[in-house]
C-alpha positions in Angstrom: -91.0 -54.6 33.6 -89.4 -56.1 30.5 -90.5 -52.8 28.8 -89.2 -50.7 30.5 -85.7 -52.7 30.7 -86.4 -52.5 26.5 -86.7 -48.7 26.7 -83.9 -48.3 28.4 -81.7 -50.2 26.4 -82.3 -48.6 23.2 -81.8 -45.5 25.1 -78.5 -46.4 26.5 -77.5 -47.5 22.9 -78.8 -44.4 21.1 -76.6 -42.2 24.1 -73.8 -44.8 23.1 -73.9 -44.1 19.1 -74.2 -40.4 19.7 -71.3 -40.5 21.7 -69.1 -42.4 19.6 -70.5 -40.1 16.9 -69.2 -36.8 18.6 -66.1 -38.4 19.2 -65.6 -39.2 15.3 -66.6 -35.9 15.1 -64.0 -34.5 17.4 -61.6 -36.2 15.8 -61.9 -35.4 12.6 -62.0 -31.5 13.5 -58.9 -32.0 15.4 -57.0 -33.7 12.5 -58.2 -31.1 10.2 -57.2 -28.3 12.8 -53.8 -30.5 13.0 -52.8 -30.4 9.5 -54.0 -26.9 8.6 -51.5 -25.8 11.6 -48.7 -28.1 9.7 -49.8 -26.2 6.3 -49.1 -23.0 8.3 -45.9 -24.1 9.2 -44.6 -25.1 6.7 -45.6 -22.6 4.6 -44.1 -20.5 6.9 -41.0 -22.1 6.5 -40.6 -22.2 2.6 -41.1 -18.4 3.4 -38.1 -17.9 5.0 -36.9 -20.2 2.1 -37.4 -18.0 0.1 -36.1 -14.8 2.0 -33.0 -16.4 1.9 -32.5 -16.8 -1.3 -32.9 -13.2 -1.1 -30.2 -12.5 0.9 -28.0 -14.6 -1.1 -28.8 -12.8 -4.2 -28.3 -9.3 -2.7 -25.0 -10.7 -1.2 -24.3 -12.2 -5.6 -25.2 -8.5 -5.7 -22.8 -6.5 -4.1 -20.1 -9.0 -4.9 -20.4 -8.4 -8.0 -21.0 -4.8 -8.0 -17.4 -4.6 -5.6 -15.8 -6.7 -7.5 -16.6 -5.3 -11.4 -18.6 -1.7 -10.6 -18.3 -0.6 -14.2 -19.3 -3.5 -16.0 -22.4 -5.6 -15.9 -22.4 -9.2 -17.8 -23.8 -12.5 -17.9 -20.3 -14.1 -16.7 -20.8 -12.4 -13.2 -21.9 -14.3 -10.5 -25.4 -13.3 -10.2 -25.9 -14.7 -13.7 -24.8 -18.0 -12.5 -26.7 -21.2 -12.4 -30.3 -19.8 -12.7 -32.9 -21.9 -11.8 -31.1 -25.1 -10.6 -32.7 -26.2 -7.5 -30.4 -26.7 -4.1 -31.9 -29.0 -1.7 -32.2 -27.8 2.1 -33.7 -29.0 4.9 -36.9 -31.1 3.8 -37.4 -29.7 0.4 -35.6 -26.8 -1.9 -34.6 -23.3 -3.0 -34.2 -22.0 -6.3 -33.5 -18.9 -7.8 -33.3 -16.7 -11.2 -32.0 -13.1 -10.6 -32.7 -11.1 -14.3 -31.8 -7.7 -15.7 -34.1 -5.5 -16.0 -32.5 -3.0 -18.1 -32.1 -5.8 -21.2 -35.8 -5.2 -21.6 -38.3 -2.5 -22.8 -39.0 -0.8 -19.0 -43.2 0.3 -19.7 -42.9 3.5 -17.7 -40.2 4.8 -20.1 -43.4 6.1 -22.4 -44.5 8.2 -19.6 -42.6 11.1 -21.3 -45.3 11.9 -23.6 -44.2 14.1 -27.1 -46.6 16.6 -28.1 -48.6 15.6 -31.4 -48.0 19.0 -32.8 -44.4 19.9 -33.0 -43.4 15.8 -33.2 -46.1 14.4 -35.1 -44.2 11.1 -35.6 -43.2 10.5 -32.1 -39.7 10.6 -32.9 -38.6 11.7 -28.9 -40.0 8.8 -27.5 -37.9 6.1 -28.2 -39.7 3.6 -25.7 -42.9 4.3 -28.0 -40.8 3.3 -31.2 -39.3 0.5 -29.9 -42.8 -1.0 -28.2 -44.3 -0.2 -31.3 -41.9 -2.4 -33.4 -42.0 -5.4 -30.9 -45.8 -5.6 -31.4 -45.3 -5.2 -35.6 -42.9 -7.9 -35.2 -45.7 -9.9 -33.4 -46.7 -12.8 -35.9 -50.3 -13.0 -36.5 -50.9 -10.4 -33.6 -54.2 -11.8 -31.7 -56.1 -8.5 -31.1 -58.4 -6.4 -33.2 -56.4 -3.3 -32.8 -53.6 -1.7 -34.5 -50.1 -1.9 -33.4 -49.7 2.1 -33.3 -53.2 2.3 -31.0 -52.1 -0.5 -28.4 -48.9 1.7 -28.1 -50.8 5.4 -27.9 -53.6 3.5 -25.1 -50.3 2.9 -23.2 -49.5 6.6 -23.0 -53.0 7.6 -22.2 -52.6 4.7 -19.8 -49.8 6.9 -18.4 -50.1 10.6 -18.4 -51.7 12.6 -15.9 -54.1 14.1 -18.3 -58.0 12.5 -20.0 -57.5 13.7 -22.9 -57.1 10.7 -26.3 -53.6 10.5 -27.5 -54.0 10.0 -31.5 -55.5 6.5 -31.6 -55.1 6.0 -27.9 -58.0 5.4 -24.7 -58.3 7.5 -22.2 -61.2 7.1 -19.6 -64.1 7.1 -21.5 -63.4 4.2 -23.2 -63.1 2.1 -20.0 -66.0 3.9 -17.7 -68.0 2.6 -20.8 -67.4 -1.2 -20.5 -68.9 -3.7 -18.8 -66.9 -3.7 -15.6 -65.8 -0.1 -16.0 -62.7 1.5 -14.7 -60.2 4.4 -14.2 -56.7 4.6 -15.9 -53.9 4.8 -14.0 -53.1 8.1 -15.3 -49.4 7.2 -13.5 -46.3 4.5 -13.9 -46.6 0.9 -14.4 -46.6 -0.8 -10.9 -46.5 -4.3 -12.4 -46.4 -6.3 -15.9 -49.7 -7.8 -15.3 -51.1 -4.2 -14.9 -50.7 -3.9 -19.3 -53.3 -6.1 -19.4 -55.7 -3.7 -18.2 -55.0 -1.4 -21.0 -57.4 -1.5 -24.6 -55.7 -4.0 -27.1 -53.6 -6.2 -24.4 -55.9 -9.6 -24.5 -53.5 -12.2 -23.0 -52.6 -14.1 -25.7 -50.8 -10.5 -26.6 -49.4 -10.3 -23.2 -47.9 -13.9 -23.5 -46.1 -13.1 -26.7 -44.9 -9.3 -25.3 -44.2 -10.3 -21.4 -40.4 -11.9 -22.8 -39.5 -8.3 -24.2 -40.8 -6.0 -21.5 -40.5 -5.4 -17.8 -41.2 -2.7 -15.2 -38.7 -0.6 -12.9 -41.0 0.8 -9.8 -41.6 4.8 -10.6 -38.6 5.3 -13.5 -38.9 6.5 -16.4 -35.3 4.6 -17.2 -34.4 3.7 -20.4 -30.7 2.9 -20.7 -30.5 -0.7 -22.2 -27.5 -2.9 -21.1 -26.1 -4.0 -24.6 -24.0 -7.0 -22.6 -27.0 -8.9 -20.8 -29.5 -8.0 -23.8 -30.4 -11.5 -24.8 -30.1 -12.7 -28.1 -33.6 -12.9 -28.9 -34.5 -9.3 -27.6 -32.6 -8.1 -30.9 -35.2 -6.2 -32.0 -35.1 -4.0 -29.3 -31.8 -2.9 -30.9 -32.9 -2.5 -34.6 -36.1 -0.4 -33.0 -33.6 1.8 -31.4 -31.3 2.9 -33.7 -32.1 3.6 -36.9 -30.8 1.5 -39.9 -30.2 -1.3 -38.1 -31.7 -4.5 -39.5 -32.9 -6.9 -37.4 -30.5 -9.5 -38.7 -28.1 -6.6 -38.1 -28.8 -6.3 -34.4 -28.5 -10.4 -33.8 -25.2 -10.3 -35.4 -24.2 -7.4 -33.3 -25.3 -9.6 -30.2 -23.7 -12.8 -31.5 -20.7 -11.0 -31.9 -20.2 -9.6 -28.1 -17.4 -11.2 -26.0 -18.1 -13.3 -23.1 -17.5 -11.0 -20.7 -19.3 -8.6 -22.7 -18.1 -5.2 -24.3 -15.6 -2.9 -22.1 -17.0 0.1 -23.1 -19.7 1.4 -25.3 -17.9 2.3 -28.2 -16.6 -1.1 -29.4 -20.6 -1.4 -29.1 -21.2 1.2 -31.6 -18.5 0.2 -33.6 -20.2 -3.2 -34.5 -23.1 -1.5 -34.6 -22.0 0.5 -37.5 -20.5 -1.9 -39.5 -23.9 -3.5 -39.8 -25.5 -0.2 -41.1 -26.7 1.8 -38.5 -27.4 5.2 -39.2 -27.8 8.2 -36.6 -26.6 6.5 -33.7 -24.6 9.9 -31.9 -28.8 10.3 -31.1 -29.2 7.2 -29.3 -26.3 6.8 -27.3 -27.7 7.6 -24.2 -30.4 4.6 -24.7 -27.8 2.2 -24.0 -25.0 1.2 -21.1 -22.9 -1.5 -20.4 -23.6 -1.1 -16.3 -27.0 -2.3 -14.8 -28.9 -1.0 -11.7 -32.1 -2.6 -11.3 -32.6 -6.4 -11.4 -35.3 -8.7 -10.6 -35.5 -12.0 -8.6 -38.1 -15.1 -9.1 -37.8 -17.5 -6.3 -38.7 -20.9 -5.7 -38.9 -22.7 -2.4 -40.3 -25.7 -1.6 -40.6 -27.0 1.8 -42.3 -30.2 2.3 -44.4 -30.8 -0.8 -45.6 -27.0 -0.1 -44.4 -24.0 -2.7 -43.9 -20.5 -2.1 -43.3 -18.3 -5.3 -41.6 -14.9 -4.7 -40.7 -12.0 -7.1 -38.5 -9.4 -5.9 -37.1 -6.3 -7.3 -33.5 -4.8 -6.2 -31.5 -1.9 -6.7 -28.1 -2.1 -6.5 -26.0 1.4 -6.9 -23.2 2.9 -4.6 -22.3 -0.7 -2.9 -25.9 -1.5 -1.7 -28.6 -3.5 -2.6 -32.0 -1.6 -1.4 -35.1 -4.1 -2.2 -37.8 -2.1 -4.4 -40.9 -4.2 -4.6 -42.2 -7.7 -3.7 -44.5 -9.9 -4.8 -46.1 -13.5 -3.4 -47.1 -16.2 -5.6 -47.3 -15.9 -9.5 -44.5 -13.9 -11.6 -44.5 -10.2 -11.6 
């Protein structure tokens, strides 16, 4: 009798500890299933964060586009306050709305010159001027030459498989490792040069400041009033006899508000040397179109990153592209 009342105890204990087991057990599932539902809200909510800083910046936008529609400058409101962060709700939202015509756009060397009537590339002024940021590239951290990253990115471009000078075409990247096609079309992204022979990232880090991408146009039409100071080269590889000490006075010299029109651009511009510049004029505007938008949003201690694209002609703002997380 007292072994059996034994036996049952320790059986009534064990059904005890497994119980209380499956209950921690329970609970601990439940927390988890708790907070990952918090984590989805909230990161649902930085989201909308973010989309409206969006809105905000379309609205900067067309403000500024109804207010000043032939002039685009860093005194307008969308250049305003970049990056400062205004609290909301529980966190907060910042913003940085750039140009994207006071950089290099990629898919402007999609027009590709033939090698045998324009054997030094002279109608393809995007090639000349990507070719001149990478010379200008101290100590360049890649094994090849400046003038073969910039004919890979034309073969990286154009429709056709066939090697572009000292280019790659498809052969040389169905032969690596991990092989893969070109493009053989435009740019879709900045992170997309790094896929093309030469571009190693410690290139990219250096280049990404001077370069950007507008979504399927061959555009390039530099705004000489938001072009920053230290993007002077792309002036001096543009027009021809300009120095590059020539091209930062240039910038240095711009008004505030930046220049009314385009010729007191080119008048500075020649008094510093220039040479030739009835060919380039076209390169260069004081209006922009395309602009880009990084946003930060924080909503308790969670972040949401958010890059979008905007084109802003004929009073509206139409969105181009988005990306989540990372910078585009």
């Amino acid at each position: 009798m007292n072994r059996s009342k034994g036996a049952a105890l320790v059986i009534v204990l064990f059904i005890v500890a497994l119980a209380a087991m499956l209950a921690v057990e329970m609970s601990a599932n439940l927390m988890v299933q708790v907070q990952r539902s918090s984590n989805i809200q909230n990161h649902q909510q930085a989201k909308w964060y973010a989309f409206a800083a969006e809105e905000l910046a379309i609205k900067a936008l067309k403000q500024t586009k109804k207010d000043d529609p032939d002039k685009t400058h860093l005194e307008q409101i969308w250049a305003q306050q970049g990056g400062v962060p205004y609290p909301v709700d529980n966190g907060t939202l910042s913003g940085t709305i750039t140009d994207l015509q006071a950089c290099l756009n990629l898919n402007a060397l999609h027009v590709k010159p033939d090698p045998q009537t324009d054997p030094n590339n002279k109608t393809n002024p995007a090639h000349k001027a990507l070719l001149a940021l990478l010379e200008n590239i101290e100590n360049l951290p890649t094994d090849e030459s400046e003038e073969a990253m910039a004919d890979s990115v034309f073969d990286w471009l154009d429709e056709d498989s066939i090697t572009y000078r000292s280019g790659a075409e498809e052969d040389e990247y169905l032969s690596r490792q991990y092989p893969y096609m070109t493009a053989n079309s435009y740019f879709a992204s900045t992170s997309e040069l790094r896929l093309v022979k030469g571009f190693n990232p410690l290139v990219m880090e250096k280049l990404l400041p001077f370069v950007c991408v507008i979504p399927g146009s061959e555009l390039l039409q530099i705004n000489v009033n938001t072009l920053p100071a230290e993007s002077a080269i792309l002036l001096s590889s543009l027009i021809d006899g300009l120095s590059l000490s020539g091209a930062e006075a240039v910038l240095s010299s711009r008004p505030q508000d930046g220049y009314d029109d385009l010729e007191a651009f080119f008048e500075e511009v020649n008094q510093q040397g220039a040479q030739n510049v009835k060919a380039v004029e076209n390169l260069f505007s004081i209006n922009s179109e395309y602009f880009k938008l990084q946003t930060q949003a924080e909503f308790a201690e969670l972040r949401f990153s958010m890059t979008t694209l905007l084109h802003a002609t004929n009073g509206t703002v139409t969105i181009l592209a988005r990306k989540f997380g990372g910078v585009q």
